[in-house]
OpenMM code with the backbone's topology and positions (N, CA, C; nanometers):
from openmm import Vec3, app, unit

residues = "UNK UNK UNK UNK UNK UNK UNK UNK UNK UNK UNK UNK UNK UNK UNK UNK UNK UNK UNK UNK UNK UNK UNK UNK UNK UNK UNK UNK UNK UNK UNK UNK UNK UNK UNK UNK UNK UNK UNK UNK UNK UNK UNK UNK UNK UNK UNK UNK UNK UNK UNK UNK UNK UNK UNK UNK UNK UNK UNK UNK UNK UNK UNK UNK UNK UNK UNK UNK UNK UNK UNK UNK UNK UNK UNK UNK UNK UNK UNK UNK UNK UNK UNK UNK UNK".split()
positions = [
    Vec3(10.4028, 3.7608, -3.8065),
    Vec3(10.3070, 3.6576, -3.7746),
    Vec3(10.2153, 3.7093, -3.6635),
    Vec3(10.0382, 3.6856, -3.6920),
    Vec3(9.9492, 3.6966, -3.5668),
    Vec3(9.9955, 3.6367, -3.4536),
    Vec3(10.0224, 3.7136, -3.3218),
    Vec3(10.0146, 3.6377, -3.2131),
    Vec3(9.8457, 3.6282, -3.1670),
    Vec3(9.7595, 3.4819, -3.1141),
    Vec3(9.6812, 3.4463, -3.0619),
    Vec3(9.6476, 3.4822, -2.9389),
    Vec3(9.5541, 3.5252, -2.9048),
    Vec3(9.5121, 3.5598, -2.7386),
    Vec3(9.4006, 3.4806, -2.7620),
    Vec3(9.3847, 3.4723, -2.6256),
    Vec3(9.2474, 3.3686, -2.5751),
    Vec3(9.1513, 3.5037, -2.4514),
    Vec3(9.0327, 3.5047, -2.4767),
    Vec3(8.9878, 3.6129, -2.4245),
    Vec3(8.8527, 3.5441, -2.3209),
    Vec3(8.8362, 3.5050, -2.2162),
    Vec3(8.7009, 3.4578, -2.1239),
    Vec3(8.5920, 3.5744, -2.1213),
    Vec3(8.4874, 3.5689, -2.1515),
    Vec3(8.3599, 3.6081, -2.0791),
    Vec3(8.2823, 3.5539, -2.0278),
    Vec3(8.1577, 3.5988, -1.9433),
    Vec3(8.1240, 3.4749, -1.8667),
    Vec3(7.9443, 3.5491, -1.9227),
    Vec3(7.8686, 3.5057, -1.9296),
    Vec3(7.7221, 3.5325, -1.9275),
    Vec3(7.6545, 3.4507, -1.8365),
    Vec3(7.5330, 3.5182, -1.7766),
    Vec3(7.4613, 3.4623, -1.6512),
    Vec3(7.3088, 3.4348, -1.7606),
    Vec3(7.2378, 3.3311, -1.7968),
    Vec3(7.1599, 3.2593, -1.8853),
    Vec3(7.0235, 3.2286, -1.8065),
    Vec3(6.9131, 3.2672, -1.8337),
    Vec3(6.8337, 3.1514, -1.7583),
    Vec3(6.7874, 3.0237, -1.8486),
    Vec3(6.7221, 2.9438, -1.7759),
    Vec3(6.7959, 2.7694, -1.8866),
    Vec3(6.6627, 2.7865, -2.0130),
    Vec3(6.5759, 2.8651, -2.0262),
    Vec3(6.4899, 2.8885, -2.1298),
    Vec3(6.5728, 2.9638, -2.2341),
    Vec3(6.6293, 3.0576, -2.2231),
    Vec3(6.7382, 3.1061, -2.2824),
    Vec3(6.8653, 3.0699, -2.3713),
    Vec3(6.8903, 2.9247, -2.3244),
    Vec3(7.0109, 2.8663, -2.2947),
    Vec3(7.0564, 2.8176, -2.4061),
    Vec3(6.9934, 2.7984, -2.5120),
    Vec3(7.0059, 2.6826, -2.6457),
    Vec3(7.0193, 2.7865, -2.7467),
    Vec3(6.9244, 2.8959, -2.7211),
    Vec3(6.8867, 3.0144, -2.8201),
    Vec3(7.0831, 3.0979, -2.8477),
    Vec3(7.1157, 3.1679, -2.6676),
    Vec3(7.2573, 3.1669, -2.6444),
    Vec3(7.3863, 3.0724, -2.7426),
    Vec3(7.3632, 3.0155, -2.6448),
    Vec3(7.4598, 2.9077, -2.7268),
    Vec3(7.4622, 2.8638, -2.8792),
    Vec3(7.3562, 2.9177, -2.9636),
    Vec3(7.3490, 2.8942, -3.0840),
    Vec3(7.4126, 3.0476, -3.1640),
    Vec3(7.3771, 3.1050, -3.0921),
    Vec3(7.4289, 3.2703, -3.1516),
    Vec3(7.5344, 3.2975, -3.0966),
    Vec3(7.6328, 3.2156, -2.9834),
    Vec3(7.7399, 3.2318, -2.9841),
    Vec3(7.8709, 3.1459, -3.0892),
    Vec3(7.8092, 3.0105, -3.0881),
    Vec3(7.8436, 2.9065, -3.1985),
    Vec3(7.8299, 3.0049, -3.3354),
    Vec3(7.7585, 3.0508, -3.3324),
    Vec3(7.7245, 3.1714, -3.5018),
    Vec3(7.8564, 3.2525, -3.5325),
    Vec3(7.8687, 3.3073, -3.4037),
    Vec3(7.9491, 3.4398, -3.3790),
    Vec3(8.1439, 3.3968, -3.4929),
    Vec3(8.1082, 3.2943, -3.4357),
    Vec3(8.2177, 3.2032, -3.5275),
    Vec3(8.4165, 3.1970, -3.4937),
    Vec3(8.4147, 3.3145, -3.3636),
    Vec3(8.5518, 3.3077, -3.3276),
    Vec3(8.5921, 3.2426, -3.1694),
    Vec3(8.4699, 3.1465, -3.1479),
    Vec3(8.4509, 3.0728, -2.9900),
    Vec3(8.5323, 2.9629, -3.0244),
    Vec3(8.6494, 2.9387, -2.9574),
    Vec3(8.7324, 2.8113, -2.8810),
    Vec3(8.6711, 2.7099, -2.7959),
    Vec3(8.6027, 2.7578, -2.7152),
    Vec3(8.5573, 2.6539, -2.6095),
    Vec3(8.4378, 2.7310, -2.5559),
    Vec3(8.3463, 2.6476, -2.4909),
    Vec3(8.2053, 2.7185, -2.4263),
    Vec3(8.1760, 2.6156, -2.3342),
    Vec3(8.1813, 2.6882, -2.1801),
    Vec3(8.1760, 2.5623, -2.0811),
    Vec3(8.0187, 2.6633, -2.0330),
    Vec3(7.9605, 2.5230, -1.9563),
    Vec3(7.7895, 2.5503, -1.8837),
    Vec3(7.7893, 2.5662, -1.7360),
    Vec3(7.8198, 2.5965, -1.7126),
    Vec3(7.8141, 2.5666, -1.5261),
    Vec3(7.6550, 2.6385, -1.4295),
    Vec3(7.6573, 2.5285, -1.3610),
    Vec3(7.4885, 2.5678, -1.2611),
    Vec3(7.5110, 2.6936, -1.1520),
    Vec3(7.4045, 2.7022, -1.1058),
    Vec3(7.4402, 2.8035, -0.9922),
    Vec3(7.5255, 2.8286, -0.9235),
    Vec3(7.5661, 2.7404, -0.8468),
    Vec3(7.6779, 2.6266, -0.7692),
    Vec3(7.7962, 2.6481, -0.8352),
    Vec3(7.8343, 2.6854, -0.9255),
    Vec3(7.9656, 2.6919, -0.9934),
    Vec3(8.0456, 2.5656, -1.0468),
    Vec3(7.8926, 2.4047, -1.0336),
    Vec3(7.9924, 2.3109, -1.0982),
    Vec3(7.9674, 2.2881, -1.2622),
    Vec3(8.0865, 2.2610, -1.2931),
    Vec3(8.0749, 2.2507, -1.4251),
    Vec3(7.9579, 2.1376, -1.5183),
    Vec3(7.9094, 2.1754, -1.5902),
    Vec3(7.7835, 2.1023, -1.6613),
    Vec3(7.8260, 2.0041, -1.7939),
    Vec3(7.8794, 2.1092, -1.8984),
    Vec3(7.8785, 2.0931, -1.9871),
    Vec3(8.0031, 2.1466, -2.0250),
    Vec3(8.0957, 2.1031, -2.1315),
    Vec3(8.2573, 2.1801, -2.1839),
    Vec3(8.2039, 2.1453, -2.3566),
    Vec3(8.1909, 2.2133, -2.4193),
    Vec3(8.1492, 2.2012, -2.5211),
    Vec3(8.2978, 2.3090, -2.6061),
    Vec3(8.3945, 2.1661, -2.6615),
    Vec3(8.5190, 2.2688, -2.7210),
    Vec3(8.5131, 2.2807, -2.8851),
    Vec3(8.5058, 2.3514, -2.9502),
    Vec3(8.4680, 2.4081, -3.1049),
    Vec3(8.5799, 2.4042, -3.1838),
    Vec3(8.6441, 2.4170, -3.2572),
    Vec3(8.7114, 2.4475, -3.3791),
    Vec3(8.6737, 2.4702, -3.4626),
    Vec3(8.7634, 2.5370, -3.5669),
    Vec3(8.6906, 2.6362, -3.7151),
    Vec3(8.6370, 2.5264, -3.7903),
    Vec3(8.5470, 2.5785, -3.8324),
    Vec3(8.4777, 2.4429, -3.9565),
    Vec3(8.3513, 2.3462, -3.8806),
    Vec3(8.3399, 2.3566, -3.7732),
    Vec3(8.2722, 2.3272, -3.6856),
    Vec3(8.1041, 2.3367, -3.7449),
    Vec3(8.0228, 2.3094, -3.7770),
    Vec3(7.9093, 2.3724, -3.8290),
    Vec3(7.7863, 2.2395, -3.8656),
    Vec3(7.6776, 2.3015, -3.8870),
    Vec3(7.5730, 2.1870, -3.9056),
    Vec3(7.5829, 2.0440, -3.8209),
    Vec3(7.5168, 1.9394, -3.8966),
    Vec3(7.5054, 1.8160, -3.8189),
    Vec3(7.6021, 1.7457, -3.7152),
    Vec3(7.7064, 1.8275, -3.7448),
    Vec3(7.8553, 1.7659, -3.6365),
    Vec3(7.7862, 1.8503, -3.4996),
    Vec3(7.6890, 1.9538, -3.4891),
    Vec3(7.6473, 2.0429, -3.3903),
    Vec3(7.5557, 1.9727, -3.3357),
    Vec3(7.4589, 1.9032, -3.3967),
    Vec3(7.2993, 1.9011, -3.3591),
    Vec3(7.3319, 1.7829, -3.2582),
    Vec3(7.4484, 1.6794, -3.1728),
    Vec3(7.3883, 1.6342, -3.0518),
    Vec3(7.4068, 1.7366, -2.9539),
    Vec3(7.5180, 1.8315, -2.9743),
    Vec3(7.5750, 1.9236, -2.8781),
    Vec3(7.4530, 1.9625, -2.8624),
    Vec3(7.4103, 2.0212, -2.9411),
    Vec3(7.2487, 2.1049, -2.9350),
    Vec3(7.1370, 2.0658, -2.8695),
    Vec3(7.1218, 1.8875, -2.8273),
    Vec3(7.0533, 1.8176, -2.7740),
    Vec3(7.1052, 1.8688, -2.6804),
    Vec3(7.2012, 1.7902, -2.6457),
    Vec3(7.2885, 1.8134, -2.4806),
    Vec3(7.2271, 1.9498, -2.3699),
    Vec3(7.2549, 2.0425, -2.4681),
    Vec3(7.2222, 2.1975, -2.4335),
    Vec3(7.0736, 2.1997, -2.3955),
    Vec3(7.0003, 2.1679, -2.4387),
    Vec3(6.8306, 2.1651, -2.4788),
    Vec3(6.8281, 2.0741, -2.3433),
    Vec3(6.8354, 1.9838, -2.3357),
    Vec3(6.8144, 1.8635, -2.2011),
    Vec3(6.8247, 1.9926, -2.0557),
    Vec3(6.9921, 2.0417, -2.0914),
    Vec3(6.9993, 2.1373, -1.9531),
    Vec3(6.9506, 2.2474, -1.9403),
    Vec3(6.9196, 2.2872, -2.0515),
    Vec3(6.8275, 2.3841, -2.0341),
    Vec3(6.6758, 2.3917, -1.9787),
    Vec3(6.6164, 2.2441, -1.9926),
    Vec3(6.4960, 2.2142, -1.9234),
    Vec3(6.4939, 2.1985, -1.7604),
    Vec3(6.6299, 2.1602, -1.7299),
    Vec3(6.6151, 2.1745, -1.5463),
    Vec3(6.7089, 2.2610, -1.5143),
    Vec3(6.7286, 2.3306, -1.5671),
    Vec3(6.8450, 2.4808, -1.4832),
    Vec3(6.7636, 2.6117, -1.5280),
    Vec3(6.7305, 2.6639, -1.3960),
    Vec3(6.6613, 2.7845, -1.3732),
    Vec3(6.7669, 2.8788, -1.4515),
    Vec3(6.8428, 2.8645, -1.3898),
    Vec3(6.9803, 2.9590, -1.4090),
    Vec3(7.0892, 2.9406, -1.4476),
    Vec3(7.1660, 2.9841, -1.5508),
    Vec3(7.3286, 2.8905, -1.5175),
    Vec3(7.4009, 3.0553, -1.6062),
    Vec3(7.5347, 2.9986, -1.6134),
    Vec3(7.6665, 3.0706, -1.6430),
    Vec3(7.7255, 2.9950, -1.7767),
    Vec3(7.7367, 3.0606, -1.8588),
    Vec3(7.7834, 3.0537, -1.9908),
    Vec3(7.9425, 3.1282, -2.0055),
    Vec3(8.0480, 3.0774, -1.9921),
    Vec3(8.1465, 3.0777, -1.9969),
    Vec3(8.2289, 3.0849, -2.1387),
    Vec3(8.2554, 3.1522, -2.2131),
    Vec3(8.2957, 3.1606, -2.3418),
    Vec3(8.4272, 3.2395, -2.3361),
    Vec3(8.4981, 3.1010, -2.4664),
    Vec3(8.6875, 3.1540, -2.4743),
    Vec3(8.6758, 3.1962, -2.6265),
    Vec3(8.7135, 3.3264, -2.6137),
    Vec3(8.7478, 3.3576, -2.8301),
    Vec3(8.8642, 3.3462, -2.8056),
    Vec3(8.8831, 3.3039, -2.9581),
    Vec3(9.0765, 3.3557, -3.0141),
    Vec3(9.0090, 3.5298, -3.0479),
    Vec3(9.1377, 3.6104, -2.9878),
    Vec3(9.1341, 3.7217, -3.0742),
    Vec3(9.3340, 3.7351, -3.1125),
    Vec3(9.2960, 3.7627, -3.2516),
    Vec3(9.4125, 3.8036, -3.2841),
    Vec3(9.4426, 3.9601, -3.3145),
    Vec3(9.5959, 3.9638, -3.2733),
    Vec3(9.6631, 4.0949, -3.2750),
    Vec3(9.7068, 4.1314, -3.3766),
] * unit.nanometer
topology = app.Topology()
chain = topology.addChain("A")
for resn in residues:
    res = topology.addResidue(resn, chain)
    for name in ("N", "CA", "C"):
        topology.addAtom(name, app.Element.getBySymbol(name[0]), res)
């Protein structure tokens, strides 16, 4: 049987950027969870995914994203994959 790992990276975004990101990581298709956090290090947004995840079940998340992306110069994109062994 696969054992599951959970793997963090973090990306530094500027908020014009931010929707474009987050859509090509949602693509990528092996993301668990994707948290937003501001300069400041407080948390924004926790946006958690599961497989099958796709189209119109996406598009308020996608709002959400788009809103913070209009007043954050800058932020941190925080992303968990499953990788399996």
């Amino acid at each position: 049987m696969a054992k599951n790992n959970v793997r963090t990276e973090t990306i530094e975004v500027k908020g014009d950027r931010l929707l474009a990101k987050i859509k090509e990581i949602v693509h990528e298709g092996n993301v668990r969870r994707i948290t937003i956090t501001n300069e400041k290090g407080k948390r924004l947004l926790v946006i958690p995914l599961t497989l099958g995840v796709v189209g119109a079940v996406l598009l308020p998340v996608y709002a959400a994203v788009g809103a913070l992306a209009a007043v954050l110069s800058k932020c941190s994109v925080e992303v968990e994959r499953v990788v399996r062994d």
